[in-house]
C-alpha positions in Angstrom: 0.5 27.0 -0.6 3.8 25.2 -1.0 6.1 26.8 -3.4 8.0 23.7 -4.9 7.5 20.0 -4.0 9.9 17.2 -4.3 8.8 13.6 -4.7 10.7 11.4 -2.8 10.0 8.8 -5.2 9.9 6.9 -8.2 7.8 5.2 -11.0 4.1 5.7 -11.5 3.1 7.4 -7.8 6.1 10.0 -8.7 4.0 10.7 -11.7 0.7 10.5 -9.9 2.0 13.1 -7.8 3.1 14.9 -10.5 0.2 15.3 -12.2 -1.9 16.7 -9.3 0.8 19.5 -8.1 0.6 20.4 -12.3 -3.0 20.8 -11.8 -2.7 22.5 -8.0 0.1 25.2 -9.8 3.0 23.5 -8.2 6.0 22.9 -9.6 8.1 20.1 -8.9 10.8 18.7 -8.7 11.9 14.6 -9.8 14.6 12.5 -8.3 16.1 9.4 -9.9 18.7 6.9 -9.1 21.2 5.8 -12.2 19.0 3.3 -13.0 15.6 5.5 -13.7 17.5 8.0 -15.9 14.9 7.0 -18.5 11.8 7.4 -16.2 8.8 9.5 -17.0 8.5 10.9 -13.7 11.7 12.8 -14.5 10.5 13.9 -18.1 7.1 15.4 -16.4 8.6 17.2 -13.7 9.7 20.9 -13.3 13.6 19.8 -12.0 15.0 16.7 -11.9 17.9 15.7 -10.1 20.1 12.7 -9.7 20.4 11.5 -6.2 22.8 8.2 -6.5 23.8 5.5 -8.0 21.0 2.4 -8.4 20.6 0.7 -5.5 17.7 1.7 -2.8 20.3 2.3 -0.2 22.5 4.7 -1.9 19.3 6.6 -3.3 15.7 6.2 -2.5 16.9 5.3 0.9 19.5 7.9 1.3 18.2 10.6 3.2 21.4 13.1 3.0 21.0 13.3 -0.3 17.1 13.9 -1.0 17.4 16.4 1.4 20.3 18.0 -0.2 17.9 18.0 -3.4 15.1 19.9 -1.9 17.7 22.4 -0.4 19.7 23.0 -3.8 15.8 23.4 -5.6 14.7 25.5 -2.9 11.6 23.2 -2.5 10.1 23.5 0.6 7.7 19.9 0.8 8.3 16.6 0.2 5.5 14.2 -1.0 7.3 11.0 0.2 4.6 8.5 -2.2 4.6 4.8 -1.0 7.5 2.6 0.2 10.8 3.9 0.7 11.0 7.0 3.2 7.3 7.3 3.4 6.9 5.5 6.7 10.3 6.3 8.0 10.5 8.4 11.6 14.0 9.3 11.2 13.5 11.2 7.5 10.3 13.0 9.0 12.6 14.2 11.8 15.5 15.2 9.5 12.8 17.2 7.0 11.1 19.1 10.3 14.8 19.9 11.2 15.5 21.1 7.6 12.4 23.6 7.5 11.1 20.7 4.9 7.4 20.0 5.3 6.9 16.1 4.9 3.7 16.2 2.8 3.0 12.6 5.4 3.1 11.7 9.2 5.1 13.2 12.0 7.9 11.2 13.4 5.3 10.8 16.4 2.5 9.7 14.5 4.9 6.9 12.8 6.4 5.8 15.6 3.0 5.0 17.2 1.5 3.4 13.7 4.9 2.3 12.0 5.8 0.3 14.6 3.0 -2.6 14.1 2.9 -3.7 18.0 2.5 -0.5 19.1 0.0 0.4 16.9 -2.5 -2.4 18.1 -1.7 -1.1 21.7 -2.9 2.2 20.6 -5.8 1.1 18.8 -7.1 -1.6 21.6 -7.2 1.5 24.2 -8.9 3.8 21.7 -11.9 1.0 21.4 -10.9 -0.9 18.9 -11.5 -4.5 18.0 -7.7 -6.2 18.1 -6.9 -9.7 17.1 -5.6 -11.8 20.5 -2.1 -11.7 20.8 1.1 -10.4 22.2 0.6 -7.0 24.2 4.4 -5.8 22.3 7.1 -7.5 21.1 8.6 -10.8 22.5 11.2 -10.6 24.1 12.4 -13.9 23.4 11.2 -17.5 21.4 9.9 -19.1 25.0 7.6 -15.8 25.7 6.0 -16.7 22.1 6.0 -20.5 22.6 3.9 -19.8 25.8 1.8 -17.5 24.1 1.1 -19.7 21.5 0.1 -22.1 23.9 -2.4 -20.4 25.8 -4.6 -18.2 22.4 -3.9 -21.8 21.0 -2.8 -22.7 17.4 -2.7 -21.8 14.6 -0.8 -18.0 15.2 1.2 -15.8 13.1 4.6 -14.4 13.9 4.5 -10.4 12.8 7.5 -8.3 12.4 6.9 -5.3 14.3 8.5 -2.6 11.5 7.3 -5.0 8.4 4.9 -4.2 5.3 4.4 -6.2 1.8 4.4 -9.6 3.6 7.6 -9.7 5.1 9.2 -11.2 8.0 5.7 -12.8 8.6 5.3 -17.0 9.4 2.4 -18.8 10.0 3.0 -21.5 13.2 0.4 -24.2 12.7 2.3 -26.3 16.1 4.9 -26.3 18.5 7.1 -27.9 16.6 7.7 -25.3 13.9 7.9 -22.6 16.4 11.3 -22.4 16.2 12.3 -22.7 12.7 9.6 -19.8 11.7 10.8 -17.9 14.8 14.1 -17.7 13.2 13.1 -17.3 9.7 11.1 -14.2 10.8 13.6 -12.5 12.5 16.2 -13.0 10.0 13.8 -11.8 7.3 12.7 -8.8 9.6 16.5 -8.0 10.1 17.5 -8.0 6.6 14.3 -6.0 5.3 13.8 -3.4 7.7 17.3 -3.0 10.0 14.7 -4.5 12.9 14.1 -8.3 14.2 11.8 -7.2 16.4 8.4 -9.9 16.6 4.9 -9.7 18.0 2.5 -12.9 17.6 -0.8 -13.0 16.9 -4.3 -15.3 16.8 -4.1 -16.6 13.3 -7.7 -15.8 12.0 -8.7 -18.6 9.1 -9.6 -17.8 5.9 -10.6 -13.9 6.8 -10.9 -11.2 4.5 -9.2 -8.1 4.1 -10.8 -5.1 4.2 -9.4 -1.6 4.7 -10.7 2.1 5.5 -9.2 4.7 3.6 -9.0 7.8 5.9 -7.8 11.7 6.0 -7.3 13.8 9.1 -6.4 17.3 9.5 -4.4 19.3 12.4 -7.2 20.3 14.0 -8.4 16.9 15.0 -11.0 16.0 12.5 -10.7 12.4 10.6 -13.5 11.7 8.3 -13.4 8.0 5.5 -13.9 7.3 2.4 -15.2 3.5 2.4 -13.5 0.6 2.5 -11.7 -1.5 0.0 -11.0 -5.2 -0.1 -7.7 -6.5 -0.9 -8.0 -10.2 -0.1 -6.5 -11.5 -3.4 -3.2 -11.4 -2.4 -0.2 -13.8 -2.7 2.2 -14.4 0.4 0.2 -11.3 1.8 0.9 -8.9 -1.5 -1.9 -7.5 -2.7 -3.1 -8.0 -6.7 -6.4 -7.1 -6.9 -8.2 -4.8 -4.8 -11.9 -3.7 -5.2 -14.5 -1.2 -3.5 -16.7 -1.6 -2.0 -16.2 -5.0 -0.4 -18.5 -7.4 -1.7 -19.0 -8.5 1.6 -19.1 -5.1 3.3 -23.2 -4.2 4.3 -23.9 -0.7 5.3 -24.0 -1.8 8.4 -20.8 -3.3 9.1 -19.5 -0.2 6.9 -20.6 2.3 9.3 -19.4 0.1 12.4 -15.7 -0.3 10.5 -15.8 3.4 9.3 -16.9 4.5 13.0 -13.6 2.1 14.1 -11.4 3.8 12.1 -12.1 7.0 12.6 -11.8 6.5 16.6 -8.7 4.9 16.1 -7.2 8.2 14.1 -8.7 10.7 16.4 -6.9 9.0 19.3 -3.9 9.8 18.0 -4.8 13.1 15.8 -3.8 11.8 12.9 -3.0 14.0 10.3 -2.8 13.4 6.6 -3.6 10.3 4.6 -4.1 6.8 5.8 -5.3 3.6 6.0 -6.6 1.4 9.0 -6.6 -2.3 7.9 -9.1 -4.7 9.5 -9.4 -8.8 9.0 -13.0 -9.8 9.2 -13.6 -13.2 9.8 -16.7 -15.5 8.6 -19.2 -14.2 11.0 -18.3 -10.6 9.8 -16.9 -10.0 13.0 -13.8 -7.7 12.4 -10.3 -7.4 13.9 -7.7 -4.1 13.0 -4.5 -5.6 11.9 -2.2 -2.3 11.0 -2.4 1.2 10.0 -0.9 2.6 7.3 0.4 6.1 7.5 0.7 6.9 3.5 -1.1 6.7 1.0 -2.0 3.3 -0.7 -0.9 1.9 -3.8 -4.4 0.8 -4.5 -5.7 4.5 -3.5 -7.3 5.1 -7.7 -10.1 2.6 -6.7 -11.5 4.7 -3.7 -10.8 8.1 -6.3 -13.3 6.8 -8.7 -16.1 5.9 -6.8 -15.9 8.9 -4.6 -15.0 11.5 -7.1 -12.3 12.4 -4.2 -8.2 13.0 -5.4 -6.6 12.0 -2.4 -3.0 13.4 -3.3 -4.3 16.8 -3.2 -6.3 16.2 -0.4 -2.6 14.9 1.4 -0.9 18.2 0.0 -4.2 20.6 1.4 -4.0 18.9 4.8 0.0 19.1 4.8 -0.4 22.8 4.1 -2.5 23.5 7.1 -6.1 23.2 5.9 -9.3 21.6 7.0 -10.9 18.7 5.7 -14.7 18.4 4.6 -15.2 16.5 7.7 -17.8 14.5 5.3 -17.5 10.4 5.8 -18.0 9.1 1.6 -19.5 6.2 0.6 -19.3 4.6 -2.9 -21.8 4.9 -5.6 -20.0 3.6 -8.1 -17.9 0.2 -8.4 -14.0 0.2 -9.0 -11.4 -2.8 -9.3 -7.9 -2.6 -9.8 -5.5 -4.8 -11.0 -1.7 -4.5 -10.5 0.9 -5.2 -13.6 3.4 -6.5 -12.3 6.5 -7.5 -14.6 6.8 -11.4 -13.5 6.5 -15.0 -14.9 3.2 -16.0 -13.5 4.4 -19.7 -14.5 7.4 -19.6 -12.8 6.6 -18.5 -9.3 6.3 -15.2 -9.8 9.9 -14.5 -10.7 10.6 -11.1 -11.5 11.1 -9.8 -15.7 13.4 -7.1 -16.1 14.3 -5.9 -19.3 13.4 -3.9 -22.3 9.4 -3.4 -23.6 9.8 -3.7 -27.0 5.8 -2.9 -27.9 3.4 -1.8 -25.2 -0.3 -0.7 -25.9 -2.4 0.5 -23.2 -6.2 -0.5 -23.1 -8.9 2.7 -23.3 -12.1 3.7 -23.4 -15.1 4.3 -21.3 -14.1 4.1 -17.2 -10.6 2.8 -17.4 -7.6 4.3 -15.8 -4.3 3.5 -16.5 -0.8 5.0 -13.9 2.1 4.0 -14.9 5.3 4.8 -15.9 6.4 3.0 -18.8 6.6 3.3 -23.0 7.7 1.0 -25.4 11.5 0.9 -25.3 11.4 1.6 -21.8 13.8 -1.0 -19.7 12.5 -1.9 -16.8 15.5 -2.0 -14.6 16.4 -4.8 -11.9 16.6 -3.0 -8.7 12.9 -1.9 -7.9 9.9 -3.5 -6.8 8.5 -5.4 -10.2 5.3 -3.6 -10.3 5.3 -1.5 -13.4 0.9 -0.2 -14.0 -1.9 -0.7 -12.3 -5.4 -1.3 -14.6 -8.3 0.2 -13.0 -12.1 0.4 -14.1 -15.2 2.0 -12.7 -18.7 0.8 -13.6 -22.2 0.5 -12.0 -22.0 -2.9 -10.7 -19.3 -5.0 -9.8 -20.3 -7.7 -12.4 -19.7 -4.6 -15.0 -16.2 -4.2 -13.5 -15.4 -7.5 -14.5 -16.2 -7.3 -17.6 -14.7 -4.4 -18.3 -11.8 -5.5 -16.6 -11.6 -8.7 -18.8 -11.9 -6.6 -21.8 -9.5 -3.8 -20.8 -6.9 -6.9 -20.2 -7.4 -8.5 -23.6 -6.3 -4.5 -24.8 -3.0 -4.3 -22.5 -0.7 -5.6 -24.4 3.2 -5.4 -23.1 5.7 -7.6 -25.5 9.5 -7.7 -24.4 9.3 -9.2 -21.0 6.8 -11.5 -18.9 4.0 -9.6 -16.8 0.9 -10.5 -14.6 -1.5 -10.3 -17.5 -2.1 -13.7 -18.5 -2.7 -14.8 -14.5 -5.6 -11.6 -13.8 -7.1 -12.4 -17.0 -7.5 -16.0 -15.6 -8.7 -14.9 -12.2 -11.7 -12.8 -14.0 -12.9 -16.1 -15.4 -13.0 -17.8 -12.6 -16.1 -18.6 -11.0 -15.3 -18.4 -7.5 -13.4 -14.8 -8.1 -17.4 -13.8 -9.5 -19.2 -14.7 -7.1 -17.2 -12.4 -4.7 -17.3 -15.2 -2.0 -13.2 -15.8 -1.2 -10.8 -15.2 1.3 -7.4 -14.3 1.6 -6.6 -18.3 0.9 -7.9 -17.6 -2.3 -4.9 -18.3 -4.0 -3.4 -21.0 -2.2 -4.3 -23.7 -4.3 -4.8 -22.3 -7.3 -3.1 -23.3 -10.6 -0.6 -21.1 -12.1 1.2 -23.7 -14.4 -0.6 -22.6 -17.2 -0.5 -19.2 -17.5 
């Protein structure tokens, strides 16, 4: 087993990992830009050490130095989290170089998964169900205008390296074509260092439903169920929930059966998740894999019993999965804090937490990072706990959800409470019949 790991991170997945290698017998080791000096990630690990100054770019993002950190520990792994380096083909490269195992993808695996074009070529040849589109990326705006034309509107311009929503525009006609077209690119540019676009069918009102998988070197991917994330705003997820509540056995097996042959075309190793849209006639469509784990990953722990960070570190050290496929017993919601103004667009709440109380008690989880007097700092995403509960049903869930939320109570800055605590009341969220739409026209004014 791995002598000393290094978490590549920050915030509550650097302390998720954490606590698993603590358990496992493996000592860590914590790095922090200027700006998460205070962080508990740093208090709970073996080592901590300071890697730059508070921007991404001169710390998360700065591969030089993590590596430097590992080298000056002597750690010899790297758990990369979520976000960040955790998708990046040039840091797996630099860590293989390094005699650093990446406790995540190869720099082959990402490149055929990271990049999102690609990644739909891949899994189209390996048999599976792709949504019509662009077989790469465009070369120019007059390839995608005749595109668009001939799969017919309404489509949806993709950036080929994106995640969490970005540098992706709906094109409802011709006539906006351009103006999204440019938008896209210059959002893509900006967020990922590539304007690269691939167009799509845009399937309406679909919902989003992904399969968690794990693979090992010697070729064997087995799932753990799906989980729906369809409540999501400008494509970030807020609430996420397993099983699906529209997700039969049947279609579970035929999406479970999808991912897997997807993974096994390309021997995937380690954790990750194969994300499908599936439209109104639960006819489904693979939209992008993720090679990482899953900020939403606690849901599909507590109804399968199953720690998936120490299932990534076994796997990463050269051992075989259970080759079992899981299937949930139990029901599990999730709920992400974030620290914005609900009422105000979402706008993000940095600052201090003068009073903070956790809700307990019987099947709720809590990972996060934070303590009263802890200031959340400007320069990360905004997404400071996630609230998760396990019950029988999913009707349970949301009732313990409601009550867990009426327990959370953060005073110093604005959060996301008010606007899930709203969304458990609501009648259509209940019934489990909604889409990603969802929250188009809902009300947020009075939150």
């Amino acid at each position: 087993m791995f002598k000393k790991i290094l978490i590549a991170n920050r915030g509550e997945i650097a302390l998720r990992i954490i606590r698993t290698c603590r358990e496992m017998g493996i000592p860590t080791v914590a790095v922090y830009s200027t700006a998460d000096r205070e962080s508990l990630h740093i208090r709970f690990a073996d080592e901590a050490v300071c890697i730059g100054p508070a921007p991404s770019s001169t710390s998360y993002l700065n591969i030089p130095n993590i590596i430097a950190a590992a080298e000056i520990t002597n750690a010899d792994a790297i758990h990369p989290g979520y976000g960040f380096l955790s998708e990046n083909a040039e840091f797996s490269r630099v860590c293989a170089e390094n005699n650093i195992k990446l406790i995540g993808p190869s720099p082959e695996m990402i490149n055929k998964m990271g990049d999102k074009a690609t990644a739909k070529e891949t899994m189209k040849k390996a048999g599976v169900p792709t949504v019509p589109g662009s077989g790469g990326i465009l070369e120019n705006v007059e390839e995608g205008k005749k595109l668009a034309k001939k799969i017919g509107y309404p489509v949806i311009l993709k950036a080929t390296a994106g995640g969490g929503g970005k540098g992706m525009r709906v094109v409802n006609k011709e006539t906006e074509f351009q103006a999204a077209w440019d938008s896209a690119k210059m959002e893509s540019g900006a967020s990922f260092g590539n304007e690269g676009l691939y167009l799509e069918k845009f399937i309406l009102n679909p919902r989003h439903v992904e399969i968690q998988i794990i693979g090992d070197k010697y070729g064997k991917v087995c799932h753990l169920s799906e989980r729906d994330c369809s409540i999501q705003r400008r494509h970030q997820k807020l609430i996420e929930e397993t099983p699906s509540p529209i997700v039969n056995d049947k279609l579970r097996k035929k999406m479970g059966e999808a991912a897997i042959k997807g993974a096994e075309a390309i021997r995937y190793e380690g954790a990750g998740t194969v994300e499908f849209l599936v439209d109104a006639n639960g006819d489904f469509y693979f939209m992008e894999m993720n090679t990482r784990i899953q900020v939403e990953h606690p849901i599909t722990e507590q109804v399968t019993n199953f720690d998936l960070i120490k299932e990534q570190i076994k796997v990463a050290n050269g051992e075989k999965i259970s080759g079992k496929n899981y299937f949930p017993q139990l029901f599990s919601m999730e709920c992400r804090i974030n620290a914005e103004d609900p009422s105000k667009g979402f706008r993000p709440c940095p600052g201090k937490i003068s009073s903070l109380n956790f809700p307990g008690g019987h099947g709720v989880r809590i990972d996060s990072h934070v303590y009263a007097g802890y200031t959340i700092p400007p320069n990360y995403d905004s997404m400071i706990a996630k609230l998760i509960v396990t019950a029988q049903t999913r009707d349970e869930c949301i009732v313990r959800m409601k009550r867990a939320l009426d327990e959370f109570i953060i005073e110093g800055v604005k959060t996301t409470i008010p606007f899930h605590k709203k969304i458990m009341m609501d009648k259509t969220f209940q019934s489990g019949n909604f889409t990603t739409s969802f929250l188009d026209t809902f009300d947020f004014s009075d939150l």
